[in-house]
C-alpha positions, 0 to 999 in steps of 0.5 A: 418697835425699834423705831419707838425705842428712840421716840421721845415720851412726850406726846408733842415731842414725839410729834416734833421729832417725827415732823422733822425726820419728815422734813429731812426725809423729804429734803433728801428726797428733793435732791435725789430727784433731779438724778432719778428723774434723769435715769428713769428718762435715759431708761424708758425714753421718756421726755424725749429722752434719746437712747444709746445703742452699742455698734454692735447692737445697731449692726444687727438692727434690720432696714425698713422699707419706709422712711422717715426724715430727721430734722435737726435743731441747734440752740445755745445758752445766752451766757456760752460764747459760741456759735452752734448750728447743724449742718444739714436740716433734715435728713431722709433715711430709711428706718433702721439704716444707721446715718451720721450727721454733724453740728459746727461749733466755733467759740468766739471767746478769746479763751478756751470754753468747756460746753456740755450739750443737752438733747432731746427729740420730738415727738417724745414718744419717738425717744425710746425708738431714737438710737445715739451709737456715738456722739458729741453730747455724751461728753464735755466739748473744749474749744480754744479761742476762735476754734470751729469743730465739726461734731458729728451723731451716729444714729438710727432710728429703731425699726420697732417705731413701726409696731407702736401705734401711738408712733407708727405714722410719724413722719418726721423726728426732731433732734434738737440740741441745746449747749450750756457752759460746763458747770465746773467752767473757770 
């Protein structure tokens, strides 16, 4: 009923007044989106979407007698003068036990370059179970002209992969990478 108090009487301009809340309503809710499709990843895991894992939490997490291999990616925006790769190209590790791994960065430019890194691992349904305790991407990277960096991940994969039966044959885990320029860039 309050609602009806702030309603014109006129029949068409109560229609236009209602259409146009619609429309604000809807607009609203388009650029809340992008945020909330971003939490609702960071928290289930879906798309791929890796989670974090506190020290501690990984200190109590149990090794599994199988293994599975990792397999890293690396890829930049064309417009980010830098060059970036892994290291290693997979990795074996046993389920459970915590591994660290590292990405080489180097800026060609000849001026200091802010990167942010995007991420994700495939098969999505492994995101949930594919644990970052520290890692590069969970902040904006500076490089100074001509500087090369190691970046390292700490993770592991979360034993509980095994009692999912959409993920418990999975073999292999890819952790792939992309880094774009920092939206605030100069």
């Amino acid at each position: 009923m309050a609602l009806a108090a702030f309603l014109p009487n006129d029949p068409k301009a109560r229609t236009a007044v209602l259409a146009a809340g619609g429309a604000l309503a809807m607009l609203g809710l388009g650029f809340a989106s992008v945020p909330l499709y971003r939490i609702f990843c960071q928290v289930t895991g879906f798309g791929g979407t890796t989670m974090r894992a506190s020290a501690a939490e990984a200190a109590t997490v149990k090794t599994a007698v199988r293994t599975i291999s990792v397999r890293f990616d690396a890829n930049i925006d064309r417009d980010l003068p830098w060059t970036f790769a892994p290291e290693q190209v997979t990795q074996e590790m046993r389920i459970g036990e915590r591994k660290q791994a590292f990405y080489r960065s180097e800026n060609l430019s000849d001026k200091p370059i802010k990167g942010v890194a995007s991420f994700n691992v495939s098969p999505d349904q492994v995101g949930k179970y594919f644990k970052k305790i520290d890692c590069f991407c969970f902040q904006e990277q500076t490089l100074q002209p001509g500087q090369k960096v190691d970046m390292p991940v700490i993770y592991y994969v979360d034993p509980a992969i095994l009692d999912d039966p959409d993920t418990k044959d999975i073999e292999q885990i890819t952790l792939s990478y992309t880094f774009h320029m920092a939206a605030d860039q100069d």
